[in-house]
C-alpha positions in Angstrom: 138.6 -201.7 1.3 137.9 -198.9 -1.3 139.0 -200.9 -4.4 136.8 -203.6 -3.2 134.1 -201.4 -3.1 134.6 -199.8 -6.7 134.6 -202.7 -8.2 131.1 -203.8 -6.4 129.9 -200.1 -6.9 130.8 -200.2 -10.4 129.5 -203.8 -11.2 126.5 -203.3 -9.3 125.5 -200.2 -11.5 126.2 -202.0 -15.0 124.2 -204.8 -13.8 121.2 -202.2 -13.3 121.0 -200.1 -16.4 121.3 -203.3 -18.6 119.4 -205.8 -16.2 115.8 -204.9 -19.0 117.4 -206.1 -21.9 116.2 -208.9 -22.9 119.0 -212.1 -23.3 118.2 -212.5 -26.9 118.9 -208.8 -27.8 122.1 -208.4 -26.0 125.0 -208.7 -28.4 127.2 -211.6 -28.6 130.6 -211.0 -28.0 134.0 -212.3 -28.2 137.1 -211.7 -26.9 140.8 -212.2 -28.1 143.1 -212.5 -25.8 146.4 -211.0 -27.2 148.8 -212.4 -25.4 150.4 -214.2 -28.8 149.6 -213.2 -32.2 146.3 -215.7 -32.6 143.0 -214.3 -33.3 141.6 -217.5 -31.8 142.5 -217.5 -28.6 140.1 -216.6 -25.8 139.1 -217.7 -22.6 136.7 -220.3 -21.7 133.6 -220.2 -20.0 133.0 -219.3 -16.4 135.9 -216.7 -16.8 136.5 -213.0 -15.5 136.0 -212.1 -18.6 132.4 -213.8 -19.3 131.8 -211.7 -16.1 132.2 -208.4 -17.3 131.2 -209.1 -20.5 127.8 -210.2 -19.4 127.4 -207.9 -16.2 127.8 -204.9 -19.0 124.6 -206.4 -21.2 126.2 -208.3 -23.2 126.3 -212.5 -24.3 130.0 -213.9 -23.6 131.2 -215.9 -26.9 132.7 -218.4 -24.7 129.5 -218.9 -22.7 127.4 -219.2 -26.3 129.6 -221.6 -27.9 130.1 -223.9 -24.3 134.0 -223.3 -24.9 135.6 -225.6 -21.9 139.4 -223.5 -23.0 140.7 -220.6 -24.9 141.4 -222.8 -28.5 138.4 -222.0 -30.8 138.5 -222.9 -34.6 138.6 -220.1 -36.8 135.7 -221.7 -38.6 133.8 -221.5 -35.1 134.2 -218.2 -35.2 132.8 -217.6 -38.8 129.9 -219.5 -37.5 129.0 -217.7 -34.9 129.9 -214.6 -36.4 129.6 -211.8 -33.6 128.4 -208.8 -32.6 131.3 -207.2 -31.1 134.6 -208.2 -30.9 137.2 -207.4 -28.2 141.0 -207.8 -28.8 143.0 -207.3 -25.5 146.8 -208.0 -24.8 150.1 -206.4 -26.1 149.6 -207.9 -29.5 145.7 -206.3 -30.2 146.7 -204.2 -33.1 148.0 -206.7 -34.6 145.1 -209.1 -34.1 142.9 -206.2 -35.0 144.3 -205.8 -38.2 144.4 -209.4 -39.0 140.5 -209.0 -38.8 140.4 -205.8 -40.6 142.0 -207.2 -43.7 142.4 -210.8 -43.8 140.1 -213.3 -46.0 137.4 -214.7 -43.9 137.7 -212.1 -41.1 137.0 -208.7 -42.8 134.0 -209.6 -43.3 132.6 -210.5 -39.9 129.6 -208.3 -38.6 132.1 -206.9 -35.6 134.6 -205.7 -38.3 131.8 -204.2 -40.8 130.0 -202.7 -38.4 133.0 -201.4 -36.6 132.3 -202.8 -33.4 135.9 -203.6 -33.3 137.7 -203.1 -30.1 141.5 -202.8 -28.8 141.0 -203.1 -24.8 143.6 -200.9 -22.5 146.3 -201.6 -20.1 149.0 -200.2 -18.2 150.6 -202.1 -15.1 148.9 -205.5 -16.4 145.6 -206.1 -18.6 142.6 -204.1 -17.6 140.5 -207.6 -18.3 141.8 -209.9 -16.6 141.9 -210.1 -12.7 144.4 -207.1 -10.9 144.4 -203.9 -9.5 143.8 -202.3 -13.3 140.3 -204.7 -13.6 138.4 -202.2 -11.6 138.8 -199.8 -14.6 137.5 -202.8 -17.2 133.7 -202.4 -16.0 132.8 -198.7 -17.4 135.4 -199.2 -20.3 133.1 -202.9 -21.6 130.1 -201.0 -20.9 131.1 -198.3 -23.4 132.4 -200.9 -26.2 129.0 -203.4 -25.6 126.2 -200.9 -24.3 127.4 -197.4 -25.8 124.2 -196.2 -25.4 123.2 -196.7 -22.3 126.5 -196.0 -21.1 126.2 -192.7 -22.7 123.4 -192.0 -20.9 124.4 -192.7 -17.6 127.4 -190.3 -17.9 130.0 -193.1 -18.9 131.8 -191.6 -22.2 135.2 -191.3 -23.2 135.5 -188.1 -21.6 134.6 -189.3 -18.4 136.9 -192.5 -18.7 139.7 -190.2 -19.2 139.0 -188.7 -16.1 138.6 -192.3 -14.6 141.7 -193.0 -15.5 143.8 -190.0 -14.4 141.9 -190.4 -10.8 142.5 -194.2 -10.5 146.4 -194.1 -11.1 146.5 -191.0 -8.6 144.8 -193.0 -5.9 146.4 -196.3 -6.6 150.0 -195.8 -8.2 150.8 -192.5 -6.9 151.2 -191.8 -10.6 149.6 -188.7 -12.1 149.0 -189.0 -16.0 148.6 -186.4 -18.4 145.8 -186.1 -20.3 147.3 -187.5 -24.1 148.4 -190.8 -21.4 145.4 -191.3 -20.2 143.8 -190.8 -24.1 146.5 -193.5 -25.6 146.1 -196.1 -22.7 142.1 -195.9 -23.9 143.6 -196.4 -27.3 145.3 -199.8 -25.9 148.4 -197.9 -26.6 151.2 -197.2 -24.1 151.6 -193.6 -22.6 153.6 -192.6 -25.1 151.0 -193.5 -28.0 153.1 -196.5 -28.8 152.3 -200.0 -29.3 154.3 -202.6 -27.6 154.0 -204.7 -30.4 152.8 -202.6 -33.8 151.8 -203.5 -36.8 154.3 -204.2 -39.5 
């Protein structure tokens, strides 16, 4: 099946243009889940998203700190203070600002390096397993390897395109342009948030 293959295609590649970099110098990162206003909730190890986290060159938080659920302290986050930090679901701007200005979070290395990200999605969460996760690979490689991803064509210009191409085959659905730019944003198409930040 076509989507099948994407997904193998598209994995396949991210594994190869990060497979020399070295384990120690891949940055650590951690996601949020979003789907309640917590900025410690994740996923545990051994999940989807350890998967596309570390087939796009990067160390999965979860996998680092041997997380057996999605409850981590905040004080366990402190500690491990990482490198990037993703914040998915409908409540990421909110979460996202909670790091950007609260005590004890502003001043992580993701926030003041601003290796802060929201993470798209449309139909469901492009992270977590559905039809949208085919479009999560290129879109983590951006956020953890920009770089390299940069070099290998894979920039926001060409996720835009990705994205108007995708729904089209998929849904049927043909987005504009400005869609396709605010679903990148982690907005919906009509540049809203589903839940915004008071």
């Amino acid at each position: 099946n076509h989507w099948c293959s994407a997904v193998e295609n598209k994995l396949a590649n991210a594994r190869k243009i990060t497979s020399y970099i070295d384990q120690n110098d891949r940055p650590v990162v951690f996601y949020i889940g979003g789907q309640t206003e917590s900025v410690t909730t994740t996923m545990g190890a051994g999940s989807i998203i350890s998967d596309w986290i570390e087939s796009t060159g990067g160390n999965s938080a979860a996998e680092v700190m041997g997380l057996t659920s999605g409850d981590v302290t905040p004080e366990a986050i402190w500690d491990l203070n990482p490198d990037i930090i993703i914040c998915a679901g409908v409540y990421q701007h909110i979460n996202k600002h909670v790091l950007e200005n609260e005590e004890g979070w502003k001043d992580l290395k993701a926030v003041t390096t601003d290796r802060l990200y929201t993470n798209p999605y449309a139909c469901f969460n492009w992270d977590r397993f559905g039809l949208e996760s085919q479009l999560q690979i290129n879109y983590a490689l951006m956020c953890i390897q920009p770089e390299i991803a940069n070099e290998n064509g894979i920039n926001r210009e060409s996720m835009v395109k990705e994205i108007i191409e995708f729904y089209k085959n998929y849904t049927d659905f043909e987005l504009s342009r400005e869609q396709a730019e605010n679903m990148l944003d982690g907005l919906r198409h009509d540049g809203s948030a589903e839940f915004p930040v008071q």
